[in-house]
N, C-alpha and C positions, 0 to 999 in steps of 0.2 A: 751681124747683118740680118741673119733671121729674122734675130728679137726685132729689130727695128722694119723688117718686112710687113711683122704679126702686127707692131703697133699703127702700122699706115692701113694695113687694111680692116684692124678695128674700127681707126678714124675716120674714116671712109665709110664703112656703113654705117656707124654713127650719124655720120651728114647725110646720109641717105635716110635713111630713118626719122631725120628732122626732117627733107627735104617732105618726106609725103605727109609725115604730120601735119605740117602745113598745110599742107593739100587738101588735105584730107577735113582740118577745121572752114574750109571755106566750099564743101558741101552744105554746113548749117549754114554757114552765111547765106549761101542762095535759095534754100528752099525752106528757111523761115520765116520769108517773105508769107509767103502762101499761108502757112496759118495762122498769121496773126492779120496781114489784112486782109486776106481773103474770107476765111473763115469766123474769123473771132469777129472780124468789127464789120464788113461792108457786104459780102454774098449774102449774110442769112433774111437781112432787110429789105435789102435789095430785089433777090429774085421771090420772096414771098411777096413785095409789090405788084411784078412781074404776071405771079401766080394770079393774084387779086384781078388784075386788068384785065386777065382771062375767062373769067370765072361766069360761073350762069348766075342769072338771081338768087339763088340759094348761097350762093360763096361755093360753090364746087366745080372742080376744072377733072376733063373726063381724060387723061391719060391712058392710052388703051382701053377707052371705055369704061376705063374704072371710078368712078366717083369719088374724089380729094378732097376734103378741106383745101383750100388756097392756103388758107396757115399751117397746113403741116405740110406739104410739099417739101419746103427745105429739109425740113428734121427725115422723111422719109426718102430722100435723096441719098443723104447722109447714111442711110442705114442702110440701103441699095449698094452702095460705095463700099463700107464694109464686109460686107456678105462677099463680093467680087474678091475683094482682098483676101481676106481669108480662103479664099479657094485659090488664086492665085500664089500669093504667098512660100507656100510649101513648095511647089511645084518649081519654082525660079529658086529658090534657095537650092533645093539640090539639085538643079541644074549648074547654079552656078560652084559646087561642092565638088559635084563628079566633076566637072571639063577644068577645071579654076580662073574659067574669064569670066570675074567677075565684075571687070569694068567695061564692057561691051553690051551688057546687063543692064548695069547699074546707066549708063549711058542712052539707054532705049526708056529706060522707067523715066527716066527725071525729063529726058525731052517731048514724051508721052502726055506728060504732067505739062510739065510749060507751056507746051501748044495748046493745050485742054484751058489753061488756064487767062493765056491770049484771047483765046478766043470769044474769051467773056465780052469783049469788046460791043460783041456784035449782038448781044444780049438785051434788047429793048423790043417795047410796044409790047405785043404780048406771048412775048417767043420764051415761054416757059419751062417747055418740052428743049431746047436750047439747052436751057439754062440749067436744069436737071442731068442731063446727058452728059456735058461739059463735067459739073461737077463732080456726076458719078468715077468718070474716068480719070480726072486732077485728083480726085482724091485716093483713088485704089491705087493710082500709079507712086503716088506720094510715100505710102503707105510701104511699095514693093521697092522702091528707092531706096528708103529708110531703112529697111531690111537692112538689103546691101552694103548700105552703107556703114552701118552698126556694124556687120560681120568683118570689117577691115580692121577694129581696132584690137581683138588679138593677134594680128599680124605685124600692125605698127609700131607696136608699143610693149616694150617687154614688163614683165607683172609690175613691177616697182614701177613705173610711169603711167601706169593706164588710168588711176585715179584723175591724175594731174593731166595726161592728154582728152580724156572724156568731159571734164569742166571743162577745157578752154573750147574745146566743140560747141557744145552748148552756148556757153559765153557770147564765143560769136554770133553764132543765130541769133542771140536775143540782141544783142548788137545790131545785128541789122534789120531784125523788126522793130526795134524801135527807132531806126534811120527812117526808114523807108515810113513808116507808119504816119511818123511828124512829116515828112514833105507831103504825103497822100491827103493828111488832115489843113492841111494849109491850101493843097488845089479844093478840097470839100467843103470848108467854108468860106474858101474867099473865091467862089467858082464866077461870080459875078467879074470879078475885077480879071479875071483870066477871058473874059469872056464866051464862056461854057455854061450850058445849063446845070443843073445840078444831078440830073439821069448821065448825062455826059462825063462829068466831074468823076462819080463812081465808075463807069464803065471805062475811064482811064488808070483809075486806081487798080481795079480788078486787072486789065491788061498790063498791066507794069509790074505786077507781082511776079506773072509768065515770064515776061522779056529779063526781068533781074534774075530768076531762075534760071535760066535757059544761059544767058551771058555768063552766070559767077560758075555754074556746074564746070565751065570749061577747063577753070584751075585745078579740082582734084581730077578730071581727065588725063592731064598730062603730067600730073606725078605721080597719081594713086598706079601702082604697077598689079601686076598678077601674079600669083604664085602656081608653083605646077601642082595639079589634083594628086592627091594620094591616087597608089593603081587600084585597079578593081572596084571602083564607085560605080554601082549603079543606080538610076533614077526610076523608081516605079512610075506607072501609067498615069494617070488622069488623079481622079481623087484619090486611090490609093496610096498616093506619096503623103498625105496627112497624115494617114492611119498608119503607114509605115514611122514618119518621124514620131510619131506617138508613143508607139512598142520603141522604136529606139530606146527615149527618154527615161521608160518606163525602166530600165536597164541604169539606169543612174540615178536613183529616189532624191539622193541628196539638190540635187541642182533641181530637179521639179519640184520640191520642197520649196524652195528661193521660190520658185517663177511661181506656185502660188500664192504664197507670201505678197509677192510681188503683185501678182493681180488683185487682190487686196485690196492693198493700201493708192498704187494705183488709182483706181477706180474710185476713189476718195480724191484724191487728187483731182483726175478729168473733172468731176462730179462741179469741186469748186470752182473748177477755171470757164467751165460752160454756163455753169449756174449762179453764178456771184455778180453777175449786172442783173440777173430777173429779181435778184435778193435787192441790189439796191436799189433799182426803180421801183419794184412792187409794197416792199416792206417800209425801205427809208426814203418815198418820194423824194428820189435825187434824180437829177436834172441828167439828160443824155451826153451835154457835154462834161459834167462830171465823171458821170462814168467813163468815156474815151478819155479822159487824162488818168483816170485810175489804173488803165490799163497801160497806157503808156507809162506808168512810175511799175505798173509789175516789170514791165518789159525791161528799165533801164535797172532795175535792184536786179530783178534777178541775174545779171550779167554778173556784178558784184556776188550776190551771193550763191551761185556756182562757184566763182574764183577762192573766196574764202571757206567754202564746206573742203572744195582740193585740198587746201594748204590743212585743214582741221584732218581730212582723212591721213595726210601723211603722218599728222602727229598721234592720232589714234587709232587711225583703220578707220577702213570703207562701212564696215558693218557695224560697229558704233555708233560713227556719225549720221550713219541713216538713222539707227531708232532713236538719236536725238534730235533728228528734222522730224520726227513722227509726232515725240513729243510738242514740239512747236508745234508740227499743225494742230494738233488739238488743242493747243491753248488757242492759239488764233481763233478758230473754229468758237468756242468758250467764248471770248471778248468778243466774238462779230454779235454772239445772241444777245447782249446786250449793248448791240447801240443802238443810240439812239435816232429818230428819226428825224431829216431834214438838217442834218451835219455834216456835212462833207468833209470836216478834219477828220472826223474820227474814223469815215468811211477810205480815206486816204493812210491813215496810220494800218487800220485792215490792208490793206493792199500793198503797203510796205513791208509789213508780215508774210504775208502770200508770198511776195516777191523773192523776200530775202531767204525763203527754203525750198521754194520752186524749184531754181534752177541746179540746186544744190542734190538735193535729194532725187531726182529723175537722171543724173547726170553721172552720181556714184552709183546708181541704180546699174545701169547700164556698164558700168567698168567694173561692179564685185560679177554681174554674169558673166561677163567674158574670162573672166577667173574658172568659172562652172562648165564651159564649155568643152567635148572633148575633141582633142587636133583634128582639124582635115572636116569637121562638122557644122564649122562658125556659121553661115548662110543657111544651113536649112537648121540651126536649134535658135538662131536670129529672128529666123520666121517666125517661131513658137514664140518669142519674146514679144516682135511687134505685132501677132496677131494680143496678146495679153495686153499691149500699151493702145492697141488702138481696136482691136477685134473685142472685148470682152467689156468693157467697158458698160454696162448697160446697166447692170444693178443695183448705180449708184443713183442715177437719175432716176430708176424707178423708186427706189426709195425715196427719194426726195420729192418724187409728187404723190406716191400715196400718202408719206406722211403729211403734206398740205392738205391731200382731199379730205383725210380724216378729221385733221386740226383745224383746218383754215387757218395755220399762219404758217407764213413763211420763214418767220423763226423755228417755231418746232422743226420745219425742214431739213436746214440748215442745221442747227445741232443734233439733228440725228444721222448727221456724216461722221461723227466721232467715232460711229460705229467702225467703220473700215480702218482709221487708223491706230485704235487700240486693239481691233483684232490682226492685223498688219503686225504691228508692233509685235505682237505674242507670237505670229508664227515666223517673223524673222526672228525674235530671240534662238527660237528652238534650235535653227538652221546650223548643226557644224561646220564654218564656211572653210576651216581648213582640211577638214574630214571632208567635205564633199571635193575642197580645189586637188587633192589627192587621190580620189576618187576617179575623178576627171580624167588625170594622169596630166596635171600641171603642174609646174613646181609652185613651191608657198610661198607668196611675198611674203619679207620678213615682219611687216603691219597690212593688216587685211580686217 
């Protein structure tokens, strides 16, 4: 009768354990709305419009007096957004570390973000200061969500699954930006037959990304649970809690080792996905609505290819299969320098490529760290992770336009991303991932 007491209450967390998995994968459902039509295809056009309607004769709009380009407004929004985040960030992780509510948290960020992101709605004529504001906050909020969100999957998922429940996370999300994405591009160009302008058209697109946010966040609400804080957590003041999880880290070489690794290759990654429509309107005069279905074919590969990098990590380990999506990007990266211009096959087979190691390689990315992480610490070494996935990001782009300013093409650009994932590559090989997962004080999946 024991035995059979032990086997029901395995069973039992078992089905709890799937229960919040569940859950837990329909956080990406909802709040990858937001960067794929928020960010990737409709805000950054949009409100630089916005900006322009504003602007004095020279094209400058004075935000606290300070004199903009209307064309960089978005991009310096963006990096406003970041900067927030990153001081944010630390501070919520180990709050959410010391108390262990972490979905009360998590539940203040994402609806922080949804509202911010609603409220795009209201974003016309020349309310660009709006439109900035909005952003800044949808986007740092996004960012401290994400966090959060990351840090449940050493909770949910014991080592041997974390591969395989990280891809189907991801999965999802790309799942429903590319849902969401096709019915947004269907009210945008058939804005006419809906009877909407086409300023209107957008500024539903933009509020619907919120409300889908805001609506799907409610599932992992009600199953993602809490755990109790280890005793004795305490949270440093203000910005000393960076500098604090800093010195932590610095206490484990091995798993900081990964996470620069990580920002690396990374940063090669962002680089492409932000910069591969300026590559193919500027270099391969292709047409705007090519490019939004180019992105719509990343969006729906890489749902697929997450799902197959899992099934590829079970049979070799996580940390193989990443420096073999490394390898692919660089051949990708290779075949995009030469193609050629005004072909949209070939600019679609690129994007098939993209696609097919995107979701895959960000996705194992995220389940070998939670390997590296030590107990009781998930939320504030998370924070370190997503300031790296979204905070640090910056090197790649600047590379990619000094090397334009110097060349004047956009091919040399573009091939000189290679950079990050060959040195990527090198400093994951280095990485002992079982030497550091024991380090950590986790036990070793038996493929890692």
């Amino acid at each position: 009768m024991g035995t059979d007491t032990v086997r029901t209450d395995s069973a039992d967390e078992a089905a709890g354990r799937r229960r919040e998995q569940r859950g837990w994968y329909f956080y990406d459902w909802a709040c990858s709305v937001y960067s794929t039509s928020v960010l990737t295809v409709f805000l950054g056009p949009y409100l630089t419009s916005v900006a322009e309607a504003a602007s004095d004769a020279d094209g400058y709009v004075h935000p606290l007096g300070i004199p903009v380009r209307a064309g960089s407004f978005f991009a310096y929004s963006v990096s406003l957004s970041v900067i927030l985040a990153v001081v944010v960030m630390p501070l919520v992780g180990a709050a959410a570390d010391r108390t262990g509510r972490k979905k009360p948290l998590l539940a203040a960020a994402a609806y922080v973000g949804a509202a911010a992101t609603a409220g795009m709605f209201f974003l016309d004529g020349d309310r660009y200061l709006l439109g900035g504001l909005l952003l800044v906050v949808a986007n740092a909020a996004q960012s401290v969500a994400m966090m959060l969100y990351n840090s449940y999957l050493p909770q949910i998922a014991p080592p041997e699954e974390r591969d395989a429940v990280s891809s189907r996370g991801w999965a999802f999300g790309y799942a429903a930006g590319s849902l969401v994405l096709v019915l947004n591009l269907v009210l945008f160009t058939a804005h006419d037959s809906f009877g909407v302008s086409e300023s209107t058209a957008v500024r539903i697109c933009l509020a619907s990304a919120g409300l889908w946010w805001g609506a799907f966040t409610l599932v992992p609400l009600r199953r993602l649970r809490d755990r109790a804080a280890p005793e004795g957590r305490a949270t440093a003041p203000g910005l000393r809690q960076l500098a604090a999880t800093i010195r932590d880290m610095r206490r484990h070489p091995l798993t900081l080792a990964f996470l620069f690794a990580y920002l690396v290759y990374n940063d090669g990654i962002q680089t492409v996905i932000s910069q591969a429509s300026v590559y193919g309107s500027e270099e391969l005069d292709l047409e705007q609505s090519t490019l939004i279905v180019a992105v719509l074919l990343v969006q729906v590969l890489a749902v697929a290819g997450a799902l197959g990098m899992g099934r590829l990590a079970r049979k070799y380990g996580a940390k193989r299969t990443i420096l073999g999506s490394l390898v692919a990007w660089t051949l990708t990266l290779a075949a995009g320098y030469f193609l050629p211009a005004g072909a949209p096959v070939w600019f679609f087979v690129l994007a098939a490529g993209i696609g097919l190691v995107l979701g895959g390689s960000q996705a194992l990315s995220r389940s070998l760290f939670s390997h590296l992480v030590p107990p009781g610490k998930e939320a504030e070494y998370f924070s370190a992770y997503e300031m790296s996935d979204r905070g640090m990001s910056w090197m790649g782009p600047l590379l990619f336009g000094l090397t334009y300013q110097l060349t004047g093409s956009y091919r040399d650009a573009i091939i000189s991303l290679v950079a990050f994932f060959v040195l990527g590559f090198a400093l994951l090989a280095r990485v002992p991932v079982r030497q550091a997962i024991t380090a950590a004080g986790n036990p070793v999946p038996e493929r890692i």
